[in-house]
C-alpha positions in Angstrom: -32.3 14.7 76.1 -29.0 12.9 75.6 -28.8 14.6 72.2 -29.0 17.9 73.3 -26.4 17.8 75.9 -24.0 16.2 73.2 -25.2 19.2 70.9 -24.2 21.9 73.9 -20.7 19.8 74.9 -20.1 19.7 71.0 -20.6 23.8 70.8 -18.6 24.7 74.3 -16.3 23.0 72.7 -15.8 24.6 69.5 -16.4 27.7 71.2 -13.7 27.3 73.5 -10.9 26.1 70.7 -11.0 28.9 68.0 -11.7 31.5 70.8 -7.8 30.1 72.0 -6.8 29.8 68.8 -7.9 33.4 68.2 -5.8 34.7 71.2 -2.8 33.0 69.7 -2.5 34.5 66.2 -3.1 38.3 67.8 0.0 37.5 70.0 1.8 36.2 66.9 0.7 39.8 64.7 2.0 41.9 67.2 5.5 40.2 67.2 5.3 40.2 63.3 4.6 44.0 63.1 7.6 45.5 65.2 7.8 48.9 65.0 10.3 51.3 66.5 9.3 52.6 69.7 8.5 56.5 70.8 12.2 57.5 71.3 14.3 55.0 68.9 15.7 56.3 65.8 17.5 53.8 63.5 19.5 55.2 60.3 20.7 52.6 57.5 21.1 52.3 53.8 18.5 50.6 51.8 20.9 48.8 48.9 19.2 48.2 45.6 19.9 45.9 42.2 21.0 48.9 40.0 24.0 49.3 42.4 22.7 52.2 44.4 21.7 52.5 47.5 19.2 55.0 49.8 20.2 56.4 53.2 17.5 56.2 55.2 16.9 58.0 58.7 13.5 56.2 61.1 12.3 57.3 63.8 8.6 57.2 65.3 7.5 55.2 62.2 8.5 58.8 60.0 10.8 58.0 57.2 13.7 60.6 56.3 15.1 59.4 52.6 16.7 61.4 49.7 13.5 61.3 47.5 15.6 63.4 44.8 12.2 65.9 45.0 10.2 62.7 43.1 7.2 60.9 44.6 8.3 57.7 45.9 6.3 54.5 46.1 7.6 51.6 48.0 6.3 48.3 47.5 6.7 45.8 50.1 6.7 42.5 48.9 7.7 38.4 48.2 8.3 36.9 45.4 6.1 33.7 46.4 3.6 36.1 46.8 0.6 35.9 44.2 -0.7 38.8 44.5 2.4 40.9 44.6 3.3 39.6 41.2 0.2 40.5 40.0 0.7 44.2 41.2 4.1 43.9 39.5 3.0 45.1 35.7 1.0 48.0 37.1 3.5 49.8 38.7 5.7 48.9 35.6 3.4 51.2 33.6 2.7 53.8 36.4 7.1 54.0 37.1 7.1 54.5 32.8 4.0 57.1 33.5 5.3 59.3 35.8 9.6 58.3 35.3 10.1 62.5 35.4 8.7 62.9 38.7 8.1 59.4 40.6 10.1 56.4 41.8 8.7 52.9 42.1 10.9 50.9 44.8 10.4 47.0 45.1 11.3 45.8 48.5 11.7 42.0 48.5 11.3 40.8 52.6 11.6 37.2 52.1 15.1 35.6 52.5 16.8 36.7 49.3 19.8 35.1 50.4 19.1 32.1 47.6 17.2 34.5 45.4 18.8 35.9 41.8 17.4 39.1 41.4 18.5 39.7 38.1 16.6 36.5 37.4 13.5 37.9 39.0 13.8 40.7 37.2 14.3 39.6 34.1 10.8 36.9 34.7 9.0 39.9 35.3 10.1 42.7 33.1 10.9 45.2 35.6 11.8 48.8 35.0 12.0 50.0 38.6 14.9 49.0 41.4 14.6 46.0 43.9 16.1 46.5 47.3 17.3 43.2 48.7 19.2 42.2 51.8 18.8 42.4 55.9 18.0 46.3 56.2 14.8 45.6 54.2 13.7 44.7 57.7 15.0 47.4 59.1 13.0 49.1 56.7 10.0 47.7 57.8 10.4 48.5 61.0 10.7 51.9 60.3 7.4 52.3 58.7 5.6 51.0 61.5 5.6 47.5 60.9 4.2 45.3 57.7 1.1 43.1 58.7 0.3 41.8 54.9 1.8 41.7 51.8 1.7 43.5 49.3 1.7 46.9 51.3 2.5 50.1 49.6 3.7 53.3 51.0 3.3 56.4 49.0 5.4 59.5 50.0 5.1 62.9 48.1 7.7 64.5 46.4 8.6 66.5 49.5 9.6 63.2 51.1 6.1 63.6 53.3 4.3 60.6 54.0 1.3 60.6 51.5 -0.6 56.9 51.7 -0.6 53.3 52.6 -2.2 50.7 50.8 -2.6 47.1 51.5 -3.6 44.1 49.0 -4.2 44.4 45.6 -4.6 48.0 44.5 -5.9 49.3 41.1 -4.0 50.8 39.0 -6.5 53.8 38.5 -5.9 54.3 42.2 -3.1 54.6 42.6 -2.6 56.7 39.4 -5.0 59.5 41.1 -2.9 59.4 44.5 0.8 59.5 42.5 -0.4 62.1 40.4 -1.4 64.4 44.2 2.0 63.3 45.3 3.7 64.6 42.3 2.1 68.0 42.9 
């Protein structure tokens, strides 16, 4: 008898902890995915490695950006991150692929304060721009908030918002949904 009332103290109490501990990481997600709210409207410029930068207009997690009438892909990521730098040599081919008509944009949201880019870049043979500094976050703010990395955001050559993608993503994939956005 003794043993089952351990047994049912033992699983009330197990119960109890990871439903609290449950609780606690939802309220830490929804303060790690800010997004803007219905009626504010940022506008900032997205600076990247090649010295160039984006100006970039957010408001109700819509994007307004000089797209220069090519599919843009913007890949939100760490450079800790494992499986971002495994992503990395696919969308080196796909930015060679489709260079005519689609633009691959790296956007590093870790503190890049102690980071050398052209180092990174250089370890990982890039051929597509890195976007670096503070208004990254701003960034991610305007798209509604980034919950995992890597996320990528797809927009057509119009500037329309075309697809999202989070994790790893195939390169076949996301061949099939550049070469729509192209179109």
């Amino acid at each position: 008898m003794t043993l089952l009332k351990f047994s049912s103290y033992f699983i009330l109490f197990f119960a109890v902890f990871f439903i609290s501990a449950c609780d606690k990481t939802q309220d830490e997600d929804k303060n790690a995915s800010a997004s803007l709210r219905s009626n504010e409207s940022i506008k900032f410029d997205l600076k990247l490695d090649n010295n160039k930068s984006i100006a970039i207009k957010a408001s109700n997690n819509l994007l307004e950006f000089d797209s220069e009438q090519k599919a843009t892909m913007f890949f939100f990521m760490s450079t800790w991150c494992t499986p971002c730098l495994v992503q990395l040599p696919h969308l080196n081919a796909l930015q060679e692929k489709y260079r005519d008509g689609f633009n691959v944009i790296g956007v590093i949201i870790d503190d890049s304060a102690n980071l050398d880019i052209g180092d990174f870049r250089l370890a990982n043979k890039l051929n597509f721009p890195l976007a670096f500094g503070d208004n990254n976050f701003l960034l991610t703010k305007g798209v509604g908030g980034i919950n995992a990395i890597p996320t990528i955001i797809l927009y057509k050559s119009d500037g329309i918002f075309a697809k999202k993608y989070i994790g790893i993503i195939p390169q076949e994939m996301l061949d099939i949904d550049i070469q729509k956005a192209i179109m």
